[in-house]
C-alpha positions in Angstrom: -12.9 12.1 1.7 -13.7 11.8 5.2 -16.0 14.9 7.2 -14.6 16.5 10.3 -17.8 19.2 11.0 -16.7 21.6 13.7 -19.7 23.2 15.4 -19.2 27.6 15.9 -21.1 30.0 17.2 -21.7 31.2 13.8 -22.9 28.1 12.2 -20.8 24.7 11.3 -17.8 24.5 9.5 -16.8 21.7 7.5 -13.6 20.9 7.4 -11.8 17.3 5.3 -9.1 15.4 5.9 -7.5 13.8 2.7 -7.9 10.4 2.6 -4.8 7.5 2.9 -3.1 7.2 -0.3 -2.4 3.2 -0.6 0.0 2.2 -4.0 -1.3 -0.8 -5.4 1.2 -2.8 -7.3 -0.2 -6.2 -8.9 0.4 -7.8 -12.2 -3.0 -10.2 -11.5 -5.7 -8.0 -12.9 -8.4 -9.8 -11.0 -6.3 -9.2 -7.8 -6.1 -5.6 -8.6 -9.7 -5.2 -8.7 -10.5 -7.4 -5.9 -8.3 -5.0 -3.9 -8.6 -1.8 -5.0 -12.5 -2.1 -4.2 -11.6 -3.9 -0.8 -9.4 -0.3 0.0 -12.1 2.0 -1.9 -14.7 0.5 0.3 -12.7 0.9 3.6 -11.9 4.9 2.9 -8.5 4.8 1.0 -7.6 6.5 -2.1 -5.8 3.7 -4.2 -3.5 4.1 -7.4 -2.8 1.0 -9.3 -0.2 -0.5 -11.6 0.2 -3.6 -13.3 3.6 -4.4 -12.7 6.8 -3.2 -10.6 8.0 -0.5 -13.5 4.7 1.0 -14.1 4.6 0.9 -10.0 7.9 3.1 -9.6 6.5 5.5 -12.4 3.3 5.6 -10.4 4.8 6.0 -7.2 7.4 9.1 -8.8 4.1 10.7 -9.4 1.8 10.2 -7.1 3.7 9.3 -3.9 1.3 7.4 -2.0 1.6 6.9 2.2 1.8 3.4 1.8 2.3 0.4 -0.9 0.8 -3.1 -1.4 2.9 -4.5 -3.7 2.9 -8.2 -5.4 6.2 -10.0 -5.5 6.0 -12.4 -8.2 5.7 -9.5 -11.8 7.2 -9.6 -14.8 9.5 -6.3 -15.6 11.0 -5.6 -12.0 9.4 -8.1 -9.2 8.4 -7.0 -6.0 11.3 -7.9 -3.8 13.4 -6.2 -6.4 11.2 -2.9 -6.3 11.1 -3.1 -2.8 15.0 -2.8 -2.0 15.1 0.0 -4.8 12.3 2.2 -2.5 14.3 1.6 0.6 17.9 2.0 -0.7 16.2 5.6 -2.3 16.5 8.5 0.3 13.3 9.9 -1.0 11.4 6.7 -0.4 13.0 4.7 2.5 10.2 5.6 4.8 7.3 4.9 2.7 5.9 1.8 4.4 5.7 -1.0 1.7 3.6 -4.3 2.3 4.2 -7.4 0.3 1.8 -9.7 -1.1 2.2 -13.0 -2.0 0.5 -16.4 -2.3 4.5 -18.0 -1.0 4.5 -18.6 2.8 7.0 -20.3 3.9 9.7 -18.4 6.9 12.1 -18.4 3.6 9.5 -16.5 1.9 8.9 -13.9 4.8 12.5 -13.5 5.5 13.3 -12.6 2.1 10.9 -9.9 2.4 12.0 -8.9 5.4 15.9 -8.4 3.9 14.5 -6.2 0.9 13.0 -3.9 3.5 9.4 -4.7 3.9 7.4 -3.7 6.5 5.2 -6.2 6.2 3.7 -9.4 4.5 0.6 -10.5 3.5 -0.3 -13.9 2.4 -3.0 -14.6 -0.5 -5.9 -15.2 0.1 -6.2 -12.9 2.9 -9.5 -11.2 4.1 -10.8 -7.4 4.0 -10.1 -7.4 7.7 -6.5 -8.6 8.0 -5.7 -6.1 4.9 -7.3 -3.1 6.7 -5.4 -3.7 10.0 -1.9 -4.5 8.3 -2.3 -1.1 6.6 -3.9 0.8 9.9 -0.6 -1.3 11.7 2.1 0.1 9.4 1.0 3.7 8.8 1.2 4.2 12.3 4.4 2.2 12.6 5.7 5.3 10.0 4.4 8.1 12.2 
């Protein structure tokens, strides 16, 4: 939680501004912890799941304001779970990133025609993760 301190006659006021939600979706455990901290350390609030049906369940719940999501998981893959989001009314605007280690234009595209709003390429660095997310949430405002 970030700390907005207003200074008043009276004193200071603190006020806080709730942090960015990010819905991570990643069937590699390692992956998940590598970027949950990555986000934790950068400011966000992260929720995790381990694959894309555990990920819709977590995203019913906890609607976060923007997801990372693998596309190669068992149960319901990424691209899958990404067309479901943005055919849903509820969820058609909540950005969704896609990560992958594929990276080929066929691979892009296909994320592009399941509604993505953007892709990330493993490896990728803190940095490039950080400004996709900063790029897309204010894309969606």
């Amino acid at each position: 939680m970030f700390r907005i301190v207003l200074i008043v006659d009276d004193g200071e006021k603190v006020l806080t501004t709730p942090r960015t939600k990010v819905g991570l979706i990643d069937d590699s455990k390692g992956s998940r912890r590598i970027v949950e901290r990555l986000l934790t350390r950068n400011g966000y609030e992260v929720a995790v799941a381990e694959d894309g049906y555990l990920g819709m369940l977590m995203i019913r719940r906890d609607t976060p304001d923007v997801i990372l999501l693998d596309i190669d998981m068992p149960a319901i893959d990424g691209l899958t779970l990404c067309r479901m989001l943005k055919a849903n009314e509820r969820y058609a605007k909540l950005p969704v990133v896609l990560l992958s280690s594929k990276n080929t234009e066929f691979d892009v595209a296909d994320g592009a025609i399941a509604g993505a709003d953007d892709y990330l390429t493993k490896p990728f660095t803190e940095d490039t993760v950080v400004k996709c997310l900063e790029k897309v949430l204010a894309n969606g405002k």
